[in-house]
N, C-alpha and C positions, 0 to 999 in steps of 0.2 A: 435127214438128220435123225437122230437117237429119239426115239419115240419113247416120251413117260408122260406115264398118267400117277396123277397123287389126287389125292382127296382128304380135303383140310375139314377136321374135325367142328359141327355146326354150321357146316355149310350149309346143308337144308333145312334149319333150324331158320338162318340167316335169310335163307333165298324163299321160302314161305314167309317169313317176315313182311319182306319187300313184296310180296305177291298178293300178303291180304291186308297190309296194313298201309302200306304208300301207293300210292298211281302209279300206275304201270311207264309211263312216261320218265315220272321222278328214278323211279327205281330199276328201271334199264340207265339210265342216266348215270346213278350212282352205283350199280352193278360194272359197268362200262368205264367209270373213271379207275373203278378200284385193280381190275380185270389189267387194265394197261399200266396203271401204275408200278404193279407187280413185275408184268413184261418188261415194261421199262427195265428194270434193274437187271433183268437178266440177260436182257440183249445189250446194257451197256457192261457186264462182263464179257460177254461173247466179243464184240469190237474188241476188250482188249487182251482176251488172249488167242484170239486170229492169228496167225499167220500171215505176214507180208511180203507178197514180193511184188508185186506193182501195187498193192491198198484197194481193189478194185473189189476184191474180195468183203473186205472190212468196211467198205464204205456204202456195201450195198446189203446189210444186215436192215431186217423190216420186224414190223409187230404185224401183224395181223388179228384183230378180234372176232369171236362169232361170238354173238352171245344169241342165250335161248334160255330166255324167263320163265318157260313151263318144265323147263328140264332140268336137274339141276348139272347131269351130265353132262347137257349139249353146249354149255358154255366154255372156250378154250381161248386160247391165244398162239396163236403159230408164231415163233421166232426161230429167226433165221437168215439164210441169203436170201433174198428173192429180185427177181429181176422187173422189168417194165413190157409186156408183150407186144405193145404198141412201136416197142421206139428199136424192137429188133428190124432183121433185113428179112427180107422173103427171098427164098434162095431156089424157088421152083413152082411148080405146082401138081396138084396130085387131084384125081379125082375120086370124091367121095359121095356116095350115097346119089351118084348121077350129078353132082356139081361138082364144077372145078374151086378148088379151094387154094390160096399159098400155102408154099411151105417154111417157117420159117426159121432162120437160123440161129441155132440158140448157145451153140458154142462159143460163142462169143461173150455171153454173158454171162458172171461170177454167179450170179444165182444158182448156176449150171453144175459149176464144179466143186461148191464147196461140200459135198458129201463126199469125193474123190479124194477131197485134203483131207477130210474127216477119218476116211476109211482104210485111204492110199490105193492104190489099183495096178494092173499092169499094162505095158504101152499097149496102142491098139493092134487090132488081129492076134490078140495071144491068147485064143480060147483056141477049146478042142474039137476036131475035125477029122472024121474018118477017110476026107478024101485023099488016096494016094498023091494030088499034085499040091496039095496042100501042106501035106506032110512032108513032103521034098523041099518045099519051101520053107517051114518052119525049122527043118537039119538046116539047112544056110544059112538060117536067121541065128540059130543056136550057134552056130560056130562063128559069126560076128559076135551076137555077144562073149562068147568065149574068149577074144581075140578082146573085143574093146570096152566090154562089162554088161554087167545087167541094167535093163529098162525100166524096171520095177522101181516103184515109187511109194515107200513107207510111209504105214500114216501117220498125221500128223491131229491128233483130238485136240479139239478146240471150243467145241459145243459141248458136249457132254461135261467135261471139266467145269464150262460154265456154269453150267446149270448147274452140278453137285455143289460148288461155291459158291452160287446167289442164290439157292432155292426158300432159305431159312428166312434170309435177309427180303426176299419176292413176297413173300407170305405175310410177314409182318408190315411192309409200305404196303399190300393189296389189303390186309386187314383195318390200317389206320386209316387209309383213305373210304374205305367205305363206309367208316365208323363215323370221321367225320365229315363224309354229305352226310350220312342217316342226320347231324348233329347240326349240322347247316339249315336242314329243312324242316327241325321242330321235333325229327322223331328218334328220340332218344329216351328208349328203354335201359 
């Protein structure tokens, strides 16, 4: 998905705060509510302006947190699709570094494609290839499409729109919520 980075004015003001003045516990804690709360908002624009065509897509949008109390960097939230690694299929095996490892199949999960909706792309095999039997094939392929249309598949943004429309609204629920744990726990400068 569309990679932004923003950085909210007293952040580190904020996150030194929490670092010398509340327990470390407290204020991952409250860093962590505020972090998601933010997400929240912005992955519930993302659900709705997804794209549907079976929901699989829409229904598998996640938060993700890292957070990192010494940095004031290192703290993010991934949203997005994401899928479940565990509950895919293993479709082979490959061996790596002297084990045999699965391989598993991931086509199948909407985590997978939703940069494809995001970007749009072209069908498979339509990159470029200097092999002569290649190329032969690809004139055949060109005069199907000619005959019955093009493959290509427009994109379709859905995330980044998101985000330019919750970002203001993300800031201010991640700012309120952190203001009141700080306010919850006695420390309210």
């Amino acid at each position: 998905m569309a990679d932004a980075k923003v950085e909210i004015e007293g952040l580190p003001k904020l996150l030194n705060y929490l670092r010398t003045e509340v327990p470390e516990k407290l204020a991952k804690q409250v860093l962590r509510d505020g972090l998601e709360a933010g997400a929240e908002v912005v992955a519930s624009a993302a659900e709705a302006m997804c794209p549907v065509g079976s929901g699989a897509l829409k229904a598998d949008i996640v938060v993700k947190l890292c957070l990192n109390l010494q940095n004031v960097k290192g703290s993010e939230a991934l949203i997005g699709p994401g899928y479940d690694r565990s509950a895919l299929t293993i479709k082979g095996t490959r061996v790596r570094k002297g084990h045999t490892v699965g391989v598993v199949d991931t086509t199948e999960s909407p985590g997978v494609y939703g940069y494809f909706v995001e970007e749009g792309h072209k069908g498979p095999g339509r990159g470029v290839s200097k092999d002569p039997e290649y190329r032969a094939k690809r004139r055949a392929h060109e005069a199907i499409v000619k005959e019955f249309g093009n493959g290509d598949t427009p994109p379709h943004p859905w995330m980044r729109p998101a985000w330019e429309m919750s970002k203001a609204e993300a800031f201010e629920v991640m700012i309120a919520t952190i203001r009141a744990g700080l306010q919850e726990l006695g420390f309210d400068k």
